[in-house]
C-alpha positions as CSV (number, residue, x, y, z in Angstrom):
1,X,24.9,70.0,-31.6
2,X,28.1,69.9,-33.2
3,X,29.2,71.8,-36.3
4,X,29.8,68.3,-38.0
5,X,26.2,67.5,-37.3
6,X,24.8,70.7,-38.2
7,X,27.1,70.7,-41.8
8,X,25.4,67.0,-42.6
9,X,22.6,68.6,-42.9
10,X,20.5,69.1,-46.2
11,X,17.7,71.5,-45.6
12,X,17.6,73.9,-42.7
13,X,15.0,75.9,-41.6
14,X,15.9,79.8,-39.6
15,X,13.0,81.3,-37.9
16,X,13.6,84.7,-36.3
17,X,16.0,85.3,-33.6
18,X,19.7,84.9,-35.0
19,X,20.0,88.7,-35.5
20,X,23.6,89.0,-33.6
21,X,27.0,87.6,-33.0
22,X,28.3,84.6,-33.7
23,X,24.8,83.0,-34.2
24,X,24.5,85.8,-37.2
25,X,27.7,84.7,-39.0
26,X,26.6,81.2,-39.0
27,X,23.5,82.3,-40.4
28,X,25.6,84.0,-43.1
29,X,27.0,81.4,-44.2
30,X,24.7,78.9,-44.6
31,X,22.9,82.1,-46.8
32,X,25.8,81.7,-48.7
33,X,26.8,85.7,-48.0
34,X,23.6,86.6,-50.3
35,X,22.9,90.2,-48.9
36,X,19.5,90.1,-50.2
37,X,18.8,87.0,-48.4
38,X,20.6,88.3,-44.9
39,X,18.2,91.6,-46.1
40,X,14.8,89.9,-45.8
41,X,15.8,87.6,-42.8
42,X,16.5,90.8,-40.8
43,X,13.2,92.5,-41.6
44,X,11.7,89.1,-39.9
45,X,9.7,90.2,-36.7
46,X,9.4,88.7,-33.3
47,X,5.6,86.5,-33.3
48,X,5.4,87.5,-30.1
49,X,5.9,91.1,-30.3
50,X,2.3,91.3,-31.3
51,X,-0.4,91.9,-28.8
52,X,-2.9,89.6,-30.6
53,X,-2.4,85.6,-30.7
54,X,-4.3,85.9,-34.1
55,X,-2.0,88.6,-35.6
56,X,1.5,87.0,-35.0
57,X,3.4,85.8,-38.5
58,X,6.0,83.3,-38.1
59,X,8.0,83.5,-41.1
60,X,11.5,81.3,-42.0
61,X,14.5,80.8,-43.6
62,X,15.3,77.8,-45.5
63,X,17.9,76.8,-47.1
64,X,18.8,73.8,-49.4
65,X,16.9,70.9,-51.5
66,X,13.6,72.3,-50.4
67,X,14.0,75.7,-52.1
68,X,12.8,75.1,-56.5
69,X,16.1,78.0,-56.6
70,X,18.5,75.4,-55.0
71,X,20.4,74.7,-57.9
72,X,21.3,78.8,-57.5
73,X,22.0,78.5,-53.5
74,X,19.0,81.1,-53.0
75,X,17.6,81.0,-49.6
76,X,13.5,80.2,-49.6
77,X,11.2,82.6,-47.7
78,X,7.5,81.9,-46.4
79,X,5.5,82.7,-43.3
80,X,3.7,79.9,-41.4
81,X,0.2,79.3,-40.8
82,X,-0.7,80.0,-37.0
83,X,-4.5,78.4,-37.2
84,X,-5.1,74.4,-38.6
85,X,-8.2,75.7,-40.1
86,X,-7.1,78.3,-41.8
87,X,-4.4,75.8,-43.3
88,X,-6.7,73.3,-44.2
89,X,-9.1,75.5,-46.0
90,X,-6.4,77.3,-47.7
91,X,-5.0,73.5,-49.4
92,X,-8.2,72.9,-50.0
93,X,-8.1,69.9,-47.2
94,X,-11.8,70.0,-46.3
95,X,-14.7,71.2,-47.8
């Protein structure tokens, strides 16, 4: 992927992983530089670190349109569900 490509974009989404180099800077940038942001996506721990399937929290970056704080360039921060049920249950999807 090219950086044109990658610029066109509107919303991206960072999962853990981009913790060094030049991967990092990128990441800065499209943060805007926000320290508090680059903060929390540091603190973000490998899912796969954990011994248990069941225990494992992917969380993400995202940045753009999707955030309600886009208007202020704030990154948006939430883990992931890992089970369908649990997500379905929780939006009150079945009964």
């Amino acid at each position: 992927m090219t950086a044109i490509t990658v610029s066109q974009l509107r919303i991206a989404f960072f999962g853990y992983g981009l913790g060094l180099g030049q991967e990092y800077r990128a990441l800065e940038s499209f943060a805007g530089g926000n320290e508090h942001a680059l903060a929390l996506y540091r603190t973000f721990r490998d899912p796969h670190a954990s011994f248990d399937p069941t225990s494992r929290s992917y969380s993400f970056m995202t940045v753009g349109p999707v955030s309600p704080l886009s208007f202020a360039e704030t990154p948006l921060f939430f883990s992931a569900f890992t089970d369908v049920a649990e997500f379905l249950a929780a939006s009150r999807l079945i009964p």
